[in-house]
C-alpha positions in Angstrom: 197.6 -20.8 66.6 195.1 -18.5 68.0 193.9 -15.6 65.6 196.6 -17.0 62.9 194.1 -17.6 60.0 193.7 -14.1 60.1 196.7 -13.9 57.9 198.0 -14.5 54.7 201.6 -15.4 55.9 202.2 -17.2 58.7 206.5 -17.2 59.8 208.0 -19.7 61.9 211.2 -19.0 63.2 212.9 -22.1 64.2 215.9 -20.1 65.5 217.2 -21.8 68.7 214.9 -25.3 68.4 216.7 -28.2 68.7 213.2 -30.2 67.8 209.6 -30.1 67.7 207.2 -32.6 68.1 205.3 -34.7 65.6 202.2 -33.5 66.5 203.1 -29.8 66.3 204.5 -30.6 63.2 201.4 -32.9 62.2 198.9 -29.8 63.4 200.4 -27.0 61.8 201.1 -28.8 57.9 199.3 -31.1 57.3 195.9 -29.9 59.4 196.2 -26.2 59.9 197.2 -26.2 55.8 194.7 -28.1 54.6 191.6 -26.4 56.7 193.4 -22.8 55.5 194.7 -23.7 51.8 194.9 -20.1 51.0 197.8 -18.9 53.4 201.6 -19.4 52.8 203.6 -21.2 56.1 207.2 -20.4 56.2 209.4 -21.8 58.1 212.9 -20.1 58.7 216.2 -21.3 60.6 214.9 -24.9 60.6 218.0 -27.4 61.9 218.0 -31.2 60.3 215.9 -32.5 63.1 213.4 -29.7 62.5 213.4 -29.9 58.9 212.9 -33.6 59.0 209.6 -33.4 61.1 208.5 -30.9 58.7 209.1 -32.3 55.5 207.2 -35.6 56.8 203.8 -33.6 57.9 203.9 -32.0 54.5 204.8 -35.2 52.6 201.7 -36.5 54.8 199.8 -33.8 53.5 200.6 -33.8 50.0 199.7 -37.2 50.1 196.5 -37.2 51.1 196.0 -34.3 48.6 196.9 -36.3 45.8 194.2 -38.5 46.6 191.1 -36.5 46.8 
C-alpha cells in the first residue's frame, strides 16, 4: 500500500485469486478506507471467496461508521 494515498482511485484486480486473507481484507476496507475517506477502492474480477472477505471488512466498516 506504499505511495497508494497518493491517488484518487485505487484498482484491485482480483484476476487469478483464489482468496485473500482477512487481514488484507480487514487493512485495505475497513482501515485503509476509513484513514483515506476521500478515495474510491475498486475491486475487479473478485471470485465468491474473494467477494465474501470483502463484503465483511466493508460491512465491518460501515458499521462502525454508523456509529460515530
Amino acid at each position: 500500500m506504499a505511495r497508494v494515498d497518493k491517488f484518487k482511485v485505487v484498482v484491485f484486480d482480483f484476476s487469478g485469486e483464489e482468496a485473500i486473507g482477512q487481514a488484507f481484507a480487514d487493512e485495505v476496507f475497513r482501515v485503509f478506507r476509513r484513514q483515506h475517506p476521500e478515495m474510491e477502492i475498486i475491486s475487479l474480477n473478485t471470485n465468491k471467496d474473494v467477494a465474501q472477505m470483502i463484503s465483511r471488512a466493508q460491512s465491518l466498516f460501515d458499521s462502525l461508521e454508523e456509529n460515530r
